[in-house]
C-alpha atoms as one frame of an Amber mdcrd trajectory, in Angstrom:
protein
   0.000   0.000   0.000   2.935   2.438   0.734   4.106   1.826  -3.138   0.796
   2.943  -4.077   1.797   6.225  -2.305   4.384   7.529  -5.619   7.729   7.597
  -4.981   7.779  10.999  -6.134   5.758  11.716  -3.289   7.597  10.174  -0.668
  10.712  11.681  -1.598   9.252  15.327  -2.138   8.014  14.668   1.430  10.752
  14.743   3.484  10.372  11.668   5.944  10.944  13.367   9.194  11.657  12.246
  12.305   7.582  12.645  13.679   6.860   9.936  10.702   9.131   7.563  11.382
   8.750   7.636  15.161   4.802   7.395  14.359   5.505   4.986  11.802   6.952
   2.890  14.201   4.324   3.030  17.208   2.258   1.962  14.621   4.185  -1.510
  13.163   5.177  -2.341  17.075   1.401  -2.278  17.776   0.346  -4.317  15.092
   2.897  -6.741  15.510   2.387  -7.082  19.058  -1.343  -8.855  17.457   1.012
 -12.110  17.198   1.622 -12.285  21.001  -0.753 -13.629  23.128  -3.833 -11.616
  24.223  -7.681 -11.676  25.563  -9.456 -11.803  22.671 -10.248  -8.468  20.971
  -7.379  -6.670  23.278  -5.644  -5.622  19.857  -4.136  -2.180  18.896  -6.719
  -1.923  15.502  -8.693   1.178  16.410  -5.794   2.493  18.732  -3.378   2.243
  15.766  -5.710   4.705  13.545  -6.913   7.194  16.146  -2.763   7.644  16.600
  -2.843   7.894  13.490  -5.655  10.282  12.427  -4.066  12.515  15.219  -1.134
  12.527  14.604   0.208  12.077  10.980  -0.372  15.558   9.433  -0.143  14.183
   5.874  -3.826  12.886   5.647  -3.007  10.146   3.198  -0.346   8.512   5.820
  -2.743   8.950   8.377  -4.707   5.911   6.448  -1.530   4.511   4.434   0.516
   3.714   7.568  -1.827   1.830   9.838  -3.417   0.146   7.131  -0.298  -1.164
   5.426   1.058  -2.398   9.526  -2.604  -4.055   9.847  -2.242  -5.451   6.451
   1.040  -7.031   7.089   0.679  -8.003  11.104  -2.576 -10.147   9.388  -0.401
 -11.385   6.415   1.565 -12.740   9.914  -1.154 -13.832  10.915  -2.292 -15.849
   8.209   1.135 -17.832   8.060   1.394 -18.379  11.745  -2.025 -19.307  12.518
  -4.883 -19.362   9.290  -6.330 -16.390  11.654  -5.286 -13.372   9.653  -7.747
 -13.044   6.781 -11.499 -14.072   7.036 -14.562 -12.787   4.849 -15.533 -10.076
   7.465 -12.330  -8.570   7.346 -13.738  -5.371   5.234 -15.897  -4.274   7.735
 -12.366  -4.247  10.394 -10.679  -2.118   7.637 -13.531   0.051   6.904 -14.005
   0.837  10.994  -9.937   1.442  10.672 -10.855   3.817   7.598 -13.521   5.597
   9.527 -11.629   5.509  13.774  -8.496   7.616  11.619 -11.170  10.223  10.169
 -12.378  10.139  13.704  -8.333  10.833  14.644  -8.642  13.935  12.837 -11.312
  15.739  15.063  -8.833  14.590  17.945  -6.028  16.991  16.271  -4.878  20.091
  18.310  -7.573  18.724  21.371  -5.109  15.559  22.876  -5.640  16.020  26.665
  -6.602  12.465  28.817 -10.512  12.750  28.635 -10.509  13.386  25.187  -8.550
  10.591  24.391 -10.269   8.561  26.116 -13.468   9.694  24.705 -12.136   9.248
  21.347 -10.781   5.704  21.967 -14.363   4.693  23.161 -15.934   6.320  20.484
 -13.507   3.966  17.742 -14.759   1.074  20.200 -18.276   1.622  19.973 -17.489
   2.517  16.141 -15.865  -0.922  15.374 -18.257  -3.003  17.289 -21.449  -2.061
  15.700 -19.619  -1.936  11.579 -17.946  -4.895  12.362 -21.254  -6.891  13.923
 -22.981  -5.180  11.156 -20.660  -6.948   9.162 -21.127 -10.256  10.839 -25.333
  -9.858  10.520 -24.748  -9.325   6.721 -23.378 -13.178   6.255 -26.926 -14.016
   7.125 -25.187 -16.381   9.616 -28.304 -14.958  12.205 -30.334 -14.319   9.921
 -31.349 -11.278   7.666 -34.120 -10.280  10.988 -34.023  -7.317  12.914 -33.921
 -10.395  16.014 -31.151 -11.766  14.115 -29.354  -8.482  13.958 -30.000  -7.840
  17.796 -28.909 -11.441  18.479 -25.646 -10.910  16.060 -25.188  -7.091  18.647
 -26.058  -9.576  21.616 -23.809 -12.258  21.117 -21.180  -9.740  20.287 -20.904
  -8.323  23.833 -18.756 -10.119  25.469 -15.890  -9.692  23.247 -16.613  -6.056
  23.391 -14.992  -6.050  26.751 -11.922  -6.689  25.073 -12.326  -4.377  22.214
 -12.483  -0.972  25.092  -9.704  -2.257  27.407  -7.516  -3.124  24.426  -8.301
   0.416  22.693  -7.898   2.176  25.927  -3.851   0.556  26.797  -2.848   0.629
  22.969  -4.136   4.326  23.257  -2.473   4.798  26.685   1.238   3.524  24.786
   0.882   5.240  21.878  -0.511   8.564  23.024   1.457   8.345  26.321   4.759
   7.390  24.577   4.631  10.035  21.921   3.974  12.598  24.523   7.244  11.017
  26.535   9.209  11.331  23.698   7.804  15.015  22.759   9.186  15.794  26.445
  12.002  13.525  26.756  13.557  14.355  22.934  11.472  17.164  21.204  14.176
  17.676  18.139  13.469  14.178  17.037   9.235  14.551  16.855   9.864  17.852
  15.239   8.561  18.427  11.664  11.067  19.354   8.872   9.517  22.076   6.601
């Protein structure tokens, strides 16, 4: 996906320092999808919302975490036959739409917001993603089979809000650690 953004692009674009330390938040969080973990505790929605925020180029903001979900279920797939599955449009479209939701979160990250955010993309992915499920027809093309698809759903959404929440914790705390810590190497290159 990132050779779909033109070369002539990336090299017009200086890659500076905020990128690749971004960049890299992103690809340790997805990869950290092939350690153990409750189910649903994954970085997904965390991984765009640090995104949205963050990346100032708006294409990135969708290329990066993307391409690191992409390739952490490419993993996936090889270690396990878990990473790819018919439903698995609905997870990228909730990634799609948690990173637009990223972009309201711009110039506004203090704790509650965050938070807010991260249980907004929570909410977000569980009802696209059920939605997602309902449309197999596996329960049944009812409303009852759609509120049985939301019901059965709940206890993995447990998962889904504790897993946003810590990925959100490490990736907005961690950025904001480095912004203190080193602020030469988050700073933009114009």
């Amino acid at each position: 996906m990132l050779v779909v953004y033109s070369q002539h692009k990336l090299s017009a674009m200086q890659i500076d320092g905020r990128i690749k330390l971004i960049s890299v938040f992103i690809l340790l969080g997805a990869l950290s999808r092939l350690l153990p973990h409750p189910m649903n505790f994954t970085p997904l929605a965390a991984m765009a919302l640090f995104g949205g925020t963050y990346l100032l180029d708006k294409r990135l903001s969708f290329i990066i975490p993307i391409t690191a979900m992409f390739l952490s279920d490419i993993l996936l797939e090889l270690k396990n036959g878990t990473g790819f599955y018919p439903e698995m449009i609905w997870v990228y479209g909730s990634i799609v739409l948690i990173t637009f939701l990223g972009f309201f979160l711009r110039g506004r990250e203090q704790r509650q917001t965050i938070m807010v955010a991260s249980l907004l993309g929570s909410m977000l992915f569980f009802f696209l993603t059920n939605f997602g499920t309902w449309l197999t027809g596996y329960y049944g093309y009812t409303s009852q089979g759609l509120a049985n698809c939301y019901i059965a759903a709940i206890p993995f959404f447990k998962g889904t809000v504790m897993g946003d929440l810590f990925y959100n914790l490490m990736f907005f705390g961690g950025f904001a650690l480095v912004r203190w810590a080193s602020p030469s190497l988050i700073k933009r290159k114009i």
